[in-house]
C-alpha positions as CSV (number, residue, x, y, z in Angstrom):
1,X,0.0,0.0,0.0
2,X,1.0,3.9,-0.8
3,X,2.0,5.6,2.3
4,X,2.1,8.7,0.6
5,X,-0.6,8.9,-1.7
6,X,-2.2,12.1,-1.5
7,X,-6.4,12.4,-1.0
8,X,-6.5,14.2,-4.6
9,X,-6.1,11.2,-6.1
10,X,-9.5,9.4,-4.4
11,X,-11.9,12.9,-3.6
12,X,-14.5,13.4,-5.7
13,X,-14.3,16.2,-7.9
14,X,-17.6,16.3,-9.3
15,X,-19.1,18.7,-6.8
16,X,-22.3,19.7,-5.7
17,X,-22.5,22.8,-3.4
18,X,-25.3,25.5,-2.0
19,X,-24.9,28.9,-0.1
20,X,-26.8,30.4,2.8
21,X,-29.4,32.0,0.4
22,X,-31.1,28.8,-0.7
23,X,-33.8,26.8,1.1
24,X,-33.3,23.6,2.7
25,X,-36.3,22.2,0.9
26,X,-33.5,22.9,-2.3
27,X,-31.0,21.1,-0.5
28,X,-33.3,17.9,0.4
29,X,-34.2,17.8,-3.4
30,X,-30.5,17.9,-4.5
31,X,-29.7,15.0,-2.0
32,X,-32.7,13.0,-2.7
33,X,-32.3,13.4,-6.4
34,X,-28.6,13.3,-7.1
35,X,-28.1,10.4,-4.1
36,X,-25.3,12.0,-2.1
37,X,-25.0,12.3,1.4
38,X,-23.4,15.4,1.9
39,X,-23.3,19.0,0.6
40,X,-20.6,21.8,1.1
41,X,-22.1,25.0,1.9
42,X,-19.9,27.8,0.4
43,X,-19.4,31.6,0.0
44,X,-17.9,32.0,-3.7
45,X,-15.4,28.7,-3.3
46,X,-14.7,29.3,0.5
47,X,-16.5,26.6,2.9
48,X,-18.5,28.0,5.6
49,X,-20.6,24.9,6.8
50,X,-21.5,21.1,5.7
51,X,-25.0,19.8,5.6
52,X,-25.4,16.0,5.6
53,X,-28.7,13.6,4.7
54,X,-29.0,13.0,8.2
55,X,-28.9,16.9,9.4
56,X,-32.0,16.9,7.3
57,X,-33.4,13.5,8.7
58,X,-33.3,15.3,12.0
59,X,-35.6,17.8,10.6
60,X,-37.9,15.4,9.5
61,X,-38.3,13.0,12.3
62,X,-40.9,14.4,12.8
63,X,-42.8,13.5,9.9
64,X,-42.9,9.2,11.6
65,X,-46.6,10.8,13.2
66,X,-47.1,13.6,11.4
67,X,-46.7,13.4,7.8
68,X,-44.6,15.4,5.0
69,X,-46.2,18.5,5.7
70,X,-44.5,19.7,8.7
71,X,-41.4,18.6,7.6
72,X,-41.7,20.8,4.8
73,X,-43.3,23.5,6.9
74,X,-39.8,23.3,9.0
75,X,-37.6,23.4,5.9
76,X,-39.8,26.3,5.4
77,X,-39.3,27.7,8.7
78,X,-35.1,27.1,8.8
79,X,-32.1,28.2,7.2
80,X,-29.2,26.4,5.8
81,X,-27.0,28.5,8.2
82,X,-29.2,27.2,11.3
83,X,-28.9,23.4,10.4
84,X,-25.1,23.5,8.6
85,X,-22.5,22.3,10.4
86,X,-20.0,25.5,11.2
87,X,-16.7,24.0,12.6
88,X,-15.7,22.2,9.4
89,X,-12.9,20.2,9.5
90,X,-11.2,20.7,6.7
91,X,-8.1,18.8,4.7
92,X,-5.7,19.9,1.9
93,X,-5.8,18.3,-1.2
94,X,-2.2,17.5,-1.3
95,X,-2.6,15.3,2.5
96,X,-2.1,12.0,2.7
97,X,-5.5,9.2,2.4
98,X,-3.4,8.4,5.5
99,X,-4.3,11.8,7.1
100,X,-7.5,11.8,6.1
101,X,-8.6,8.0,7.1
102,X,-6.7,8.9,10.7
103,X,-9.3,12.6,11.0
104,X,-12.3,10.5,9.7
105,X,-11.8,7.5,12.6
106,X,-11.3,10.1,15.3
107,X,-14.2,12.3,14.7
108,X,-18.4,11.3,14.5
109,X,-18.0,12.7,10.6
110,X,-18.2,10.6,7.2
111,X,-16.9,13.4,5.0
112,X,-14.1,15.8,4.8
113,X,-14.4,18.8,2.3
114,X,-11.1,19.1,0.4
115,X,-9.2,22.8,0.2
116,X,-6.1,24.1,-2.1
117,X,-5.2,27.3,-1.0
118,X,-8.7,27.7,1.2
119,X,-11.3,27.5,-1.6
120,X,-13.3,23.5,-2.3
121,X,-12.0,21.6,-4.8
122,X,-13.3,18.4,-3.5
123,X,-15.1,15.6,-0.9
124,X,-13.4,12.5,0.6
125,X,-16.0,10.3,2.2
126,X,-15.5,7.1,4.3
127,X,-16.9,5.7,0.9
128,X,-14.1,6.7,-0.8
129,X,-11.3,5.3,1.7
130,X,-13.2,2.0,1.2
131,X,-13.1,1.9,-2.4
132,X,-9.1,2.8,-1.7
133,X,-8.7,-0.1,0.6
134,X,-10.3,-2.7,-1.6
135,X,-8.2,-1.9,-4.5
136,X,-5.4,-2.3,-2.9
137,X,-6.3,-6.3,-3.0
């Protein structure tokens, strides 16, 4: 195995991102309907926050008695910057899957955005470490 490989090589690159100024209903239709798990929130190509699938399932717990209506009544009533997660953990893009696989097993997170000189140019999930490991058999 590549001790040094760097997390460019495995982050996806194909990303999907919102800012403050969109709804959280948006954002449950992007995840739903492009199957991803977790979205960057950004100011121009700067990170402020992460939003997962289940930030929005915590929403919408509600909705096991009380149907989709007040869920959506709550996305209606929130903001992106109320439900995001602020302290982002961030990684370079030139650290090691080594680095990244370490920060991901220390921490209750599944997905690291990736940074070159401070603005996104990527995602590294636990997904992707997985796929790493089993092509390295």
């Amino acid at each position: 195995m590549k001790k040094r490989t760097p997390v460019s090589k495995i982050m996806s690159t194909d990303l999907m991102s919102v800012n403050v100024t969109q709804s959280l209903r948006q954002v449950d239709e992007m995840i739903r309907g492009e199957h991803i798990r977790h979205v960057p929130v950004v100011s121009g190509k700067r990170i402020i926050g992460m939003l997962s699938k289940t930030d929005l399932q915590k929403i919408s717990f509600v909705n096991t008695v009380d149907g989709d209506g007040l869920t959506m009544a709550m996305y209606d009533n929130l903001t992106i910057d109320q439900v995001m997660t602020t302290d982002v953990v961030t990684v370079d893009k030139n650290d090691t899957i080594l680095d990244v696989a370490v920060i991901l097993s220390k921490n209750e997170f599944h997905a690291l955005p990736v940074t070159e000189n401070g603005e996104l140019v990527g995602i590294v999930t636990t997904t992707d470490l997985i796929k790493y490991l089993i092509d390295q058999y």
